[in-house]
FIMARVEX-230003 format. One record per residue (C-alpha): x, y, z; residue in one letter. Coordinates in steps of 0.25 Angstrom, whole numbers, plus 5000, padded with zeros to 4 digits. Layout:
BEGIN
> X, Y, Z, a
...
***
This chain:
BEGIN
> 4893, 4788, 4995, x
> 4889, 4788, 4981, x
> 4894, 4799, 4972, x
> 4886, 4812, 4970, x
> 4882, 4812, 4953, x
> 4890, 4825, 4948, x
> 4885, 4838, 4944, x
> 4886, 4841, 4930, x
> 4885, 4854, 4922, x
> 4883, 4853, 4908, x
> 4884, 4866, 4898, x
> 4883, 4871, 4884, x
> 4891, 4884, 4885, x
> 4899, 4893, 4877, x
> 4891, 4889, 4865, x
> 4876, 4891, 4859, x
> 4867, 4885, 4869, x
> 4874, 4885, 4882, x
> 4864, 4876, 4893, x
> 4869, 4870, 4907, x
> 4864, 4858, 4911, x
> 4867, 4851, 4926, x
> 4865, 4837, 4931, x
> 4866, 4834, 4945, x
> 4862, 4822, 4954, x
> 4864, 4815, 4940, x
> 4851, 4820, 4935, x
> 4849, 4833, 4923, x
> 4846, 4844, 4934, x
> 4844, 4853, 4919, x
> 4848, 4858, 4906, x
> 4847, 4874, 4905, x
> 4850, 4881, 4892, x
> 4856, 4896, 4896, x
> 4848, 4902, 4883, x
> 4835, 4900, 4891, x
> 4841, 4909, 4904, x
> 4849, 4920, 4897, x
> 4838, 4923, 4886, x
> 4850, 4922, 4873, x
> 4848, 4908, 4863, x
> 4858, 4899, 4861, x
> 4866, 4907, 4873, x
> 4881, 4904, 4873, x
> 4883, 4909, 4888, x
> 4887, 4901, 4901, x
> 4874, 4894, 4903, x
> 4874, 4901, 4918, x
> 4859, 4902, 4922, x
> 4858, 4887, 4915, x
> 4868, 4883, 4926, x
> 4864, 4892, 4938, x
> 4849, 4887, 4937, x
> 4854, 4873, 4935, x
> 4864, 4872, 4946, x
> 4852, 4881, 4956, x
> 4841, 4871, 4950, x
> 4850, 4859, 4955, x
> 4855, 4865, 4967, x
> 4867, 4865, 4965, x
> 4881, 4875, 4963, x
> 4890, 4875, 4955, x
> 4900, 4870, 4964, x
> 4894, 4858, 4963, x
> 4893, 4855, 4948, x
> 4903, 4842, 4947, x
> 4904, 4844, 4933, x
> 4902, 4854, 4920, x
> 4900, 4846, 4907, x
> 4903, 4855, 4895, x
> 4897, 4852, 4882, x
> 4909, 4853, 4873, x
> 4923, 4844, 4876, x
> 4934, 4855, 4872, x
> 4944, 4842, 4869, x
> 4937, 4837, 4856, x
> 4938, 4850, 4851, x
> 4953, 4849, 4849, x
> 4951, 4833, 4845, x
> 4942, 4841, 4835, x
> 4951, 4849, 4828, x
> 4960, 4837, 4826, x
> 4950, 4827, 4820, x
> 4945, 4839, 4810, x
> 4959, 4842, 4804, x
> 4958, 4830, 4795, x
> 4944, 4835, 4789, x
> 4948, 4850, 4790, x
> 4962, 4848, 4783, x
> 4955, 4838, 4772, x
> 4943, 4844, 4769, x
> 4946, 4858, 4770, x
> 4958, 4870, 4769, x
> 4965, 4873, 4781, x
> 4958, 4888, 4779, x
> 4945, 4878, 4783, x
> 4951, 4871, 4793, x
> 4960, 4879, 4803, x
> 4948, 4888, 4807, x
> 4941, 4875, 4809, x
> 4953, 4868, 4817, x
> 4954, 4883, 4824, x
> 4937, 4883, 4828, x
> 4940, 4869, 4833, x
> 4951, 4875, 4841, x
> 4943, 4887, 4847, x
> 4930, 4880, 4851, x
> 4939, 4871, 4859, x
> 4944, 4881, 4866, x
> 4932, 4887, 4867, x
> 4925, 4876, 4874, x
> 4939, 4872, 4884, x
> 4936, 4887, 4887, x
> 4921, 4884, 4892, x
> 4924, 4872, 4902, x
> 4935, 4880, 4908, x
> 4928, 4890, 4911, x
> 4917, 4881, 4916, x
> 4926, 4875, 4926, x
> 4927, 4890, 4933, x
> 4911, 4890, 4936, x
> 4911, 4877, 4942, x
> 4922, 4873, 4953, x
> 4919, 4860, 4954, x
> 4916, 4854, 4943, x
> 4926, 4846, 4932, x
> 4922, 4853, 4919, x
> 4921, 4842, 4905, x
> 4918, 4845, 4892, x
> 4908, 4835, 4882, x
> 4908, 4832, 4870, x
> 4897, 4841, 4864, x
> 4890, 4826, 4857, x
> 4890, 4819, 4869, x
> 4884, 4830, 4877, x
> 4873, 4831, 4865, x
> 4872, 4816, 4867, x
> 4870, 4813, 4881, x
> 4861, 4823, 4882, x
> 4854, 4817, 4870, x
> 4853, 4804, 4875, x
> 4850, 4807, 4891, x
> 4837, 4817, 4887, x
> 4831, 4803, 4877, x
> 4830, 4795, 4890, x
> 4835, 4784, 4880, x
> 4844, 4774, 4886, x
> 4852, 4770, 4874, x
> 4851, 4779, 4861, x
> 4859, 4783, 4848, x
> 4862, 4797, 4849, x
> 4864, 4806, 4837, x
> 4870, 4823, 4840, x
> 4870, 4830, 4829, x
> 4875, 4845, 4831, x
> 4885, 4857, 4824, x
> 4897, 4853, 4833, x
> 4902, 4848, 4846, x
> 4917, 4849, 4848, x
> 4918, 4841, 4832, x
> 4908, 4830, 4833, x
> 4894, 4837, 4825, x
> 4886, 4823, 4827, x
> 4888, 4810, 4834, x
> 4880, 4798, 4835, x
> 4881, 4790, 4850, x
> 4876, 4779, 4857, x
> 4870, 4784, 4871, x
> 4865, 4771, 4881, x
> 4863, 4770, 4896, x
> 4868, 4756, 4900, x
> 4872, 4750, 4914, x
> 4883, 4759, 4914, x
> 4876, 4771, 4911, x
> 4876, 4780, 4900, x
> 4884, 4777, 4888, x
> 4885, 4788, 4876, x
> 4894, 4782, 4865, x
> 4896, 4789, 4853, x
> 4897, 4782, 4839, x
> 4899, 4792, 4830, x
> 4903, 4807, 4827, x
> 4901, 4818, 4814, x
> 4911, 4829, 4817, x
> 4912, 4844, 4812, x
> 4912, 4848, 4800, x
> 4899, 4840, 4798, x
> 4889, 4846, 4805, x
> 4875, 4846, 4803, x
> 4872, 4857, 4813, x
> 4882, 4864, 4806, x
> 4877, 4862, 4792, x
> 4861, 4868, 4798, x
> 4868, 4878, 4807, x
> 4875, 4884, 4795, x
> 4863, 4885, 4785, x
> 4854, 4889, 4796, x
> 4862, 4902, 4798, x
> 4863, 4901, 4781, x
> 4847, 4901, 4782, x
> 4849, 4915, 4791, x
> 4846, 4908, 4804, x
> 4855, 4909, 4818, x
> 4865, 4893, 4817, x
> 4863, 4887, 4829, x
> 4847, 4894, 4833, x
> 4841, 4893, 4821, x
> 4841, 4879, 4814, x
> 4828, 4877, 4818, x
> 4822, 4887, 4809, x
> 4830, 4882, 4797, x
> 4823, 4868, 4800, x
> 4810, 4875, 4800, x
> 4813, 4882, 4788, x
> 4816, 4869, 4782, x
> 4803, 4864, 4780, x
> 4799, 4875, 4771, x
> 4810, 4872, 4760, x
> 4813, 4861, 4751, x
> 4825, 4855, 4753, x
> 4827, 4849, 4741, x
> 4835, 4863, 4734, x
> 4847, 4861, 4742, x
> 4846, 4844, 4747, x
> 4857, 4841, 4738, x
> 4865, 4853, 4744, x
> 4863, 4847, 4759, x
> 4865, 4832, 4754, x
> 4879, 4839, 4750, x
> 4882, 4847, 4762, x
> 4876, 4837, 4773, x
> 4883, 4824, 4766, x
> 4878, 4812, 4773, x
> 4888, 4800, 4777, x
> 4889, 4787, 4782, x
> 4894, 4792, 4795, x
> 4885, 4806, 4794, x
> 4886, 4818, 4787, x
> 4896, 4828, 4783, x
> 4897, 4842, 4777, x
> 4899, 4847, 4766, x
> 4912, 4857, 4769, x
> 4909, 4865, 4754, x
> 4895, 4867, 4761, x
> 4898, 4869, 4776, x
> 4912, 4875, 4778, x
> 4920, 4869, 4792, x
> 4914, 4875, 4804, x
> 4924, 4886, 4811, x
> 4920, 4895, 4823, x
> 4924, 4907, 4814, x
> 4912, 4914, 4807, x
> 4919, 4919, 4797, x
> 4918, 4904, 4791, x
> 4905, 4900, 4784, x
> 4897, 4888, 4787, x
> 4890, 4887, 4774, x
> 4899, 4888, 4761, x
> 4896, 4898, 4749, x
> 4893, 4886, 4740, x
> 4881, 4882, 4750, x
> 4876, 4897, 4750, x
> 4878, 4898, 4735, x
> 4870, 4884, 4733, x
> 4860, 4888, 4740, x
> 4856, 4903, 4746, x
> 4864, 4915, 4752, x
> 4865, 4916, 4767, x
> 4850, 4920, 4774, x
> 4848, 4930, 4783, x
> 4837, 4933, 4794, x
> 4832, 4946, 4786, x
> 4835, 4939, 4770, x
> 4819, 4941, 4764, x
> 4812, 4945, 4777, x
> 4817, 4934, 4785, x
> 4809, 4925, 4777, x
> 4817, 4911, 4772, x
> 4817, 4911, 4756, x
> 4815, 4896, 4750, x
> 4830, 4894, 4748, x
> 4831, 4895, 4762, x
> 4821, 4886, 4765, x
> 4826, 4874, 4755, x
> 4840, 4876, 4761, x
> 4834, 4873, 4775, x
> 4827, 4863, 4771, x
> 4839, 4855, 4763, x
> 4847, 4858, 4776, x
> 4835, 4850, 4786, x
> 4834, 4840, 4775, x
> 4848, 4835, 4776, x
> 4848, 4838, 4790, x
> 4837, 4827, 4793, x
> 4843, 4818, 4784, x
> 4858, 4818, 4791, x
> 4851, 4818, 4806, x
> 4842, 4806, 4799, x
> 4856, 4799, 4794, x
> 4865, 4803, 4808, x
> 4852, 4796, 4816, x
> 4853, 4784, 4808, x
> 4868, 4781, 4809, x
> 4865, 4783, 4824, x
> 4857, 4771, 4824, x
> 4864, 4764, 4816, x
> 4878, 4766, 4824, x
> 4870, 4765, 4839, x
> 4859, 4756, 4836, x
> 4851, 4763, 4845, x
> 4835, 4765, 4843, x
> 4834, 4778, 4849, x
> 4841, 4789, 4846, x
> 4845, 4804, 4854, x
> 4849, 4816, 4845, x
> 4855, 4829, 4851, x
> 4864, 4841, 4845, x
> 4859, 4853, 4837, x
> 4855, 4846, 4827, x
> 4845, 4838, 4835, x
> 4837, 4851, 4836, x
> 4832, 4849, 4821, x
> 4818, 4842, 4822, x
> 4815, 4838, 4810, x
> 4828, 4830, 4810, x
> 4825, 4824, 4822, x
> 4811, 4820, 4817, x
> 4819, 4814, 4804, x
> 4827, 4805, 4812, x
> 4815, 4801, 4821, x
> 4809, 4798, 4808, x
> 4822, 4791, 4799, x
> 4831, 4786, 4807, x
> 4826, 4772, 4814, x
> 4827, 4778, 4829, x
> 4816, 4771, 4838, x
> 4815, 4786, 4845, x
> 4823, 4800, 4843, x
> 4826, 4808, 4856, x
> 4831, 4824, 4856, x
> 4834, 4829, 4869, x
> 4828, 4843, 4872, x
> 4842, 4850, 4870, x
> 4848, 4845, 4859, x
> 4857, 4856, 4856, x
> 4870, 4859, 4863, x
> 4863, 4866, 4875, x
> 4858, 4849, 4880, x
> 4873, 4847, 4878, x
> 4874, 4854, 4892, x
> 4866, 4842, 4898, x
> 4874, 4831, 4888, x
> 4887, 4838, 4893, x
> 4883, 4836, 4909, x
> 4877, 4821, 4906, x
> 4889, 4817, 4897, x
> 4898, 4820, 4909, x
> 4889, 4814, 4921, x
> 4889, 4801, 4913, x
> 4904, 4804, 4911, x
> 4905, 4804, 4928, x
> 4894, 4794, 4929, x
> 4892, 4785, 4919, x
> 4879, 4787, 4920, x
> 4868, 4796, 4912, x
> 4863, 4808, 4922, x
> 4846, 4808, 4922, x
> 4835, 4819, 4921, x
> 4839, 4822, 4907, x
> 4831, 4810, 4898, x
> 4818, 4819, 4891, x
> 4819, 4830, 4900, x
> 4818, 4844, 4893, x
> 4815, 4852, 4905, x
> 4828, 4856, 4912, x
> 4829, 4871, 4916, x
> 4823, 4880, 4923, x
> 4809, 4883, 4929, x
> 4802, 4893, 4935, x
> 4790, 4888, 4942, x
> 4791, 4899, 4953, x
> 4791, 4913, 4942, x
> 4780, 4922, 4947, x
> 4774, 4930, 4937, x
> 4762, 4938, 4946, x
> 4756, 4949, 4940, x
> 4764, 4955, 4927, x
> 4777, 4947, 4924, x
> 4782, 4958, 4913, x
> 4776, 4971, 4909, x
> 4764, 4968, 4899, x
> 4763, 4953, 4904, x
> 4753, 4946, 4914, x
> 4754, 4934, 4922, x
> 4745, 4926, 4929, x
> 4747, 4912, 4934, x
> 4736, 4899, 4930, x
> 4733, 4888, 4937, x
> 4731, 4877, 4925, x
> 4744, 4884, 4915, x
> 4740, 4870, 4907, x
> 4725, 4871, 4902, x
> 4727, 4887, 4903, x
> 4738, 4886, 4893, x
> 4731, 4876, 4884, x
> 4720, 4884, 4881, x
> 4727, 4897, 4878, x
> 4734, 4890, 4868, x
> 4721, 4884, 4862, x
> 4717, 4898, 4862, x
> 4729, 4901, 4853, x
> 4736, 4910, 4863, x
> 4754, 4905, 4861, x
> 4759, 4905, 4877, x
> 4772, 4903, 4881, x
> 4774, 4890, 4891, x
> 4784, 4893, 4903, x
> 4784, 4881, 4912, x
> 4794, 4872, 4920, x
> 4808, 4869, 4917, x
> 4815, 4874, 4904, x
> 4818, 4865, 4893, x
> 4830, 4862, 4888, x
> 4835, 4863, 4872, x
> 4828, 4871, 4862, x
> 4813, 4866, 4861, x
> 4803, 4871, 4871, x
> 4796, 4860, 4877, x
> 4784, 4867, 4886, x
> 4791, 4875, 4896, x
> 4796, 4887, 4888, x
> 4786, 4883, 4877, x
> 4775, 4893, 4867, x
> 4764, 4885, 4865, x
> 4754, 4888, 4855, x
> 4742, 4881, 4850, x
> 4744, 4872, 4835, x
> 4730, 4874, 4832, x
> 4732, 4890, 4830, x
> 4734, 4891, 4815, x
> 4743, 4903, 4817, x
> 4751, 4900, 4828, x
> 4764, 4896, 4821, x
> 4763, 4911, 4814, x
> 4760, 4917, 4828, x
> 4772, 4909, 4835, x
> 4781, 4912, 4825, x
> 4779, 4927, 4823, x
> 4773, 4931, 4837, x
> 4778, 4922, 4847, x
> 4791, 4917, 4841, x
> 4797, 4928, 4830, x
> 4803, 4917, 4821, x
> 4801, 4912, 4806, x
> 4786, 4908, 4803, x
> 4793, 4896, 4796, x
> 4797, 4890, 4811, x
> 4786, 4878, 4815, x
> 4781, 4876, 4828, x
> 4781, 4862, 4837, x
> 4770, 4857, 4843, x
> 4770, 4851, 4858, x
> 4761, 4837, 4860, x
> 4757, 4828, 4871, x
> 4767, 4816, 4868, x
> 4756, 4807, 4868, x
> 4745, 4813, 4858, x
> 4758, 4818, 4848, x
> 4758, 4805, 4839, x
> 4745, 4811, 4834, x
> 4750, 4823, 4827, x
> 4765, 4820, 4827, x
> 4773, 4810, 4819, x
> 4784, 4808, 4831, x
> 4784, 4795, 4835, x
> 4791, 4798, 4847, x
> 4792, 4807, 4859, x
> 4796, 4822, 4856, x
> 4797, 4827, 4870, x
> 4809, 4839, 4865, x
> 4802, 4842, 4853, x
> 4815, 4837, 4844, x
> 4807, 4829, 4833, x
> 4800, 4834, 4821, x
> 4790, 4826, 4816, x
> 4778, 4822, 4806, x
> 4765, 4827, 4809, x
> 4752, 4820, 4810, x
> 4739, 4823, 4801, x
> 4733, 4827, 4813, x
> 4744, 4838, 4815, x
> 4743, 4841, 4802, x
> 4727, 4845, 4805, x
> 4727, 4849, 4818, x
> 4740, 4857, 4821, x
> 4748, 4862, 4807, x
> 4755, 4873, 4814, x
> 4763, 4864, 4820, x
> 4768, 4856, 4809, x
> 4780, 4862, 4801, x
> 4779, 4863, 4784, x
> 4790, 4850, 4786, x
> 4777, 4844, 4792, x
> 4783, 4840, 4804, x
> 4782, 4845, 4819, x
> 4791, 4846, 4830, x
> 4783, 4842, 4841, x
> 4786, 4841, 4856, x
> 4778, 4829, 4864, x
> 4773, 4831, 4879, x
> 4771, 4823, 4891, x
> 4763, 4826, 4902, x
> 4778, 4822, 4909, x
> 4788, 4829, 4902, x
> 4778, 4843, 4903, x
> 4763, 4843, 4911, x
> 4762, 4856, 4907, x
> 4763, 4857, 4892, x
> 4755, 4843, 4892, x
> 4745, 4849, 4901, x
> 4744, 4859, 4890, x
> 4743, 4848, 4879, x
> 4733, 4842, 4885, x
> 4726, 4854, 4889, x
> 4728, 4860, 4875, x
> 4721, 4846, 4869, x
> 4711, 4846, 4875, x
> 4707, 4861, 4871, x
> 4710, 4860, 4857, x
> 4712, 4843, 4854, x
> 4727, 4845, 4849, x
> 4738, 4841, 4861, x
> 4747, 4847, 4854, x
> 4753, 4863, 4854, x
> 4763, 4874, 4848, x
> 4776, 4873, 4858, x
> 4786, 4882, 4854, x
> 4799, 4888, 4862, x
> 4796, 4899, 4872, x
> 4805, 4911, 4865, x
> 4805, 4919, 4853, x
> 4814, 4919, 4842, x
> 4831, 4920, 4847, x
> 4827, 4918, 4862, x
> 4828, 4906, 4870, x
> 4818, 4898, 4876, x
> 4812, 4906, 4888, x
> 4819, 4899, 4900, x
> 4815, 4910, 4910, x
> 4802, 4917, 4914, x
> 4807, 4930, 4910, x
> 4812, 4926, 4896, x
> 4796, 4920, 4896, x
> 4790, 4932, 4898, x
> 4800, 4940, 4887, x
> 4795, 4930, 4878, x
> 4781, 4932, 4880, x
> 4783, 4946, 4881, x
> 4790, 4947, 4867, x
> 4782, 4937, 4860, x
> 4768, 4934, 4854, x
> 4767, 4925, 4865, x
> 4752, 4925, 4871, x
> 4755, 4920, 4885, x
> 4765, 4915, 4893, x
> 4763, 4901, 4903, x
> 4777, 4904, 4913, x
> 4774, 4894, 4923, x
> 4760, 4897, 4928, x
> 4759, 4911, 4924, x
> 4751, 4914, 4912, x
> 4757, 4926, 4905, x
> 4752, 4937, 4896, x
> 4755, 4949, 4889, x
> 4747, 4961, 4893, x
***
C-alpha cells in the first residue's frame, strides 16, 4: 500500500509577520498571515486562527499534522557566532563585539525556545527548523511555476546569511535547491534601508515603502557619493560601511546609523518635525538610499546569472518587496523573465519552511503553490440582510461586476471583498479599493479620505494582462504586482494618476483565470469609459492590516472615506 504524503505545518512565529501555512495530500492546502485575523500589523503572536482555519478548511486535527517546519534552524545561530568572531574581533573592539556574539547567542536561544514549544501543541508531529534563505527560496521558486531558475533572496537577516544566490530545478528526481552563494551579517542591505527608514521618521520593518515613494521626489545626487561609500559594491556583493552602519545588536541602546552619517547628512526626523511634511534633505537622502539600492539588486541579479546560468530568475526576502528595484533588474540584468512570489517577505517563509521539508521527506516539490495568491479564507456564506452595523445598509446584487464598474466610472471609491484572502502584502482583488484613474482628484481623496497617509504615496493600477502592453512598459506578466515599470504615452494622456513623479507605475495584470471577477469588472469598466485599466489599492487604512474578515470590512468602511463596500454579493453603504 503506498505511503500517505505527510502533513506539514509551516510557521513564521515569534517574530514580525507570524503566518501558518499547511500542506496535505502533497498539495498547498493555504498560506494564512495572522495579522489579517487578529486586526494588529505585522503581529508577532502564535499565528492560532492561521492554523485553526487551516487545519478545519482541510479537515484535519492537529493530531494528524506529521510535521511542523519552522522557519529559522536554532543550529546555525551558534555556527554563526563562531564564523563572525574573525570579522568581529578584526574589524571592530571587543566593546563592538561581545554584545554582538551575546545577540547572536539570545536569538538562538530564542528560536530553540519556539520549536520546543511547538512540539507541546502537536503530539504527533517531528518538529524541524529551516534555514530562514531556503524557506525564502523554495517558496520563491515553487510560486514561479518555473521548472529550473536562478534564485536571488535578498533580506536584513536569517540566522547570519542576509542574501544567497541558489540554483533551484525540478529534474527526474525531483526538486533540487542548490545554493552557490551567501552575503552574511553585517552586510545587509535590509538593514541599511530599515535603519534610514526609521532615520527618515518612519516605523523599520512597515514603512520602507514610503521611503521609496518619497524617493522619487528627491535628487539623489547630494548624498550618491555617501551611499557609494557606505553601500560598497564587490566582486562577490556588497558590504557595509561599519563607520556608517554600526554591527547590528538586539539591544536598543546601540545605534544603527553612526553620528558621522547623522552629521553628514540631517538630524533624526520625526512623524511631527515641520507638520509631518518631509523637508528636501529628507527627500535627497531617500533618494541616494533607492538609488544604490537598485544598483546592488541590479549587481546581486547579474552575478546570479552568471554563477547559475539560468535565464529566468525568482527573487524572495524583504528586500523583494522594493518595486522599483525589481523593475530595475527586470530592465538591467539579462533575465529572459523576473518572478516575485505574492509573499516575499518572511510571513511566505511559512509555505517555504513546510515545502523545504516535504521535499526533505519526498524528494519531490509539493503542488497547488506555482502563481497562486489566493490561499486564506473565504466567506461566501456571510449574511448581511437588513442593517449590517449601525448607520450602514446592505443589500445583495445580482450582476456585482457591471454594478461595480459603473459606480467606479461614476467616481464613487468602493472597497471589493470577495473569495479567498491573498496572501503577502499587495491586494490583488479580493480585499482591494478600487477607484477609477480617470478622476483627476482621486489619488488626493484616497490618500486623505480613504487611506490617511502621506499625499506623496502613489497608487497602482490593476489591467487586463492582455490589453497592459498598451499603457505599461512590462514586458512580462505581473500578476503579484512586484514590478515597477515605465509607462506608455498612452498612460501618460489617459490615466497620470497612476503614474509616480519617477514615471513609473506598479501595475498588477489580470486574467479572467487568476480572478473573473476583477476581470469581469475590467472589462466592464472598459467598455464604459474605453480604459481596462483601475486604481487598486489594499483594503485598510493606515497601521491596519489588510481586511481579512467581514467585520474588520465593515470597520474599514465604517472609519473611512470609503463610498461603498462590495463584501461578496452585498452592496454596502453608509447611512
Amino acid at each position: 500500500m503506498p505511503q500517505r504524503p505527510p502533513v506539514v505545518l509551516g510557521l513564521c512565529s515569534g517574530t514580525h509577520d507570524s503566518a501558518a501555512a499547511l500542506l496535505s495530500g502533497g498539495v498547498l492546502v493555504g498560506l494564512v498571515e495572522e495579522e489579517r485575523l487578529n486586526g494588529e500589523k505585522h503581529t508577532r503572536a502564535f499565528p492560532r486562527k492561521a492554523i485553526d482555519w487551516l487545519l478545519d478548511h482541510a479537515d484535519l486535527t492537529s493530531d494528524e499534522v506529521s510535521a511542523v517546519a519552522y522557519n529559522f534552524d536554532p543550529r546555525l545561530y551558534r555556527r554563526g557566532v563562531l564564523s563572525s568572531l574573525p570579522y568581529l574581533l578584526g574589524g571592530a573592539t571587543w566593546r563592538r563585539a561581545l554584545p554582538r556574539a551575546n545577540s547572536f547567542r539570545t536569538v538562538h536561544h530564542r528560536a530553540a525556545e519556539r520549536l520546543a514549544a511547538l512540539a507541546d501543541g502537536f503530539p504527533g508531529a517531528r518538529v524541524v527548523g529551516v534555514e530562514h534563505h531556503r524557506a525564502h527560496g523554495m517558496y520563491a521558486f515553487a510560486a514561479s511555476g518555473y521548472e529550473s531558475a536562478a534564485v536571488l533572496i535578498v533580506d536584513s537577516l536569517g540566522e547570519t546569511t542576509t542574501t544567497s544566490i541558489a540554483r533551484a530545478r525540478l529534474d527526474g528526481e525531483g526538486v533540487r535547491y542548490d545554493p552557490v552563494a551567501r552575503i552574511n551579517d553585517p552586510a545587509s542591505l535590509g538593514y541599511a534601508y530599515g535603519a534610514v527608514t526609521q532615520h527618515l521618521g518612519w516605523r523599520r520593518g512597515d514603512e520602507e515603502g514610503t521611503v521609496m515613494a518619497l524617493a522619487a521626489l528627491g535628487d539623489p545626487a547630494r548624498f550618491r557619493d555617501l551611499f557609494r561609500r557606505a553601500i560598497r559594491l564587490t566582486e562577490n556583493g556588497f558590504i557595509l560601511d561599519p563607520a556608517i552602519f554600526p554591527l547590528r545588536v538586539i539591544s536598543s541602546r546601540y545605534p544603527r546609523l553612526s553620528p558621522e552619517f547623522i552629521a553628514a547628512t540631517c538630524p533624526s526626523r520625526t512623524g511631527n518635525d515641520n507638520g509631518g511634511v518631509p523637508l528636501d534633505v529628507h527627500a535627497d537622502l531617500a533618494a541616494a538610499l533607492q538609488e544604490r539600492t537598485e544598483q546592488v539588486m541590479v549587481h546581486l541579479a547579474r552575478r546570479a546569472r552568471d554563477l547559475t546560468g539560468e535565464p529566468l530568475l525568482c527573487v524572495g526576502g524583504g528586500v523583494a518587496m522594493n518595486c522599483v528595484s525589481i523593475g530595475a533588474i527586470v530592465q538591467d540584468s539579462a533575465f529572459d523573465e523576473v518572478a516575485v512570489p505574492p509573499a516575499p517577505g518572511d510571513a511566505g517563509t511559512a509555505a517555504g519552511a513546510a515545502l523545504a521539508h516535504y521535499a526533505d521527506m519526498t524528494g519531490a516539490l509539493a503542488g497547488g503553490v506555482a502563481r497562486r495568491c489566493y490561499l486564506g479564507p473565504d466567506y461566501h456564506g456571510v449574511d448581511l440582510f437588513g442593517r449590517p452595523h449601525d448607520g450602514m445598509s446592505a443589500r445583495a446584487i445580482t450582476d456585482p461586476a457591471r454594478y461595480l464598474a459603473r459606480r467606479l466610472a461614476d467616481g464613487q471609491i468602493v472597497g471589493v471583498f470577495q473569495g479567498r484572502l491573498e496572501a503577502g502584502p499587495r491586494a490583488l482583488g479580493n480585499r482591494s479599493i478600487l477607484a477609477s484613474p480617470l478622476r483627476p482628484d482621486v489619488v488626493d481623496r484616497l490618500n486623505s479620505t480613504v487611506k490617511f497617509r502621506e499625499p506623496f504615496r502613489p497608487f497602482a493600477p490593476v489591467v487586463l494582462e492582455d490589453k497592459a502592453a498598451d499603457y505599461f512598459t512590462l514586458g512580462q506578466p505581473s500578476p503579484f504586482m512586484s514590478i515597477a515599470s515605465r509607462v506608455t504615452p498612452l498612460a501618460r494622456k489617459t490615466i497620470p494618476t497612476v503614474v509616480h513623479a519617477n514615471g513609473t507605475a506598479r501595475a498588477q495584470t489580470v486574467t479572467r483565470e487568476r480572478n473573473p471577477l476583477l476581470a469581469e469588472v475590467l472589462t466592464a469598466f472598459a467598455e464604459l469609459t474605453g480604459v481596462p485599466v483601475l486604481i487598486n489599492t489594499s483594503l485598510n487604512i493606515k497601521g491596519k492590516p489588510i481586511c481579512g474578515t467581514p467585520e474588520m470590512a465593515l470597520d474599514c468602511l465604517r472609519e473611512s472615506g470609503l463610498d461603498a463596500l462590495l463584501l461578496e454579493q452585498w452592496w454596502v453603504e453608509k447611512t
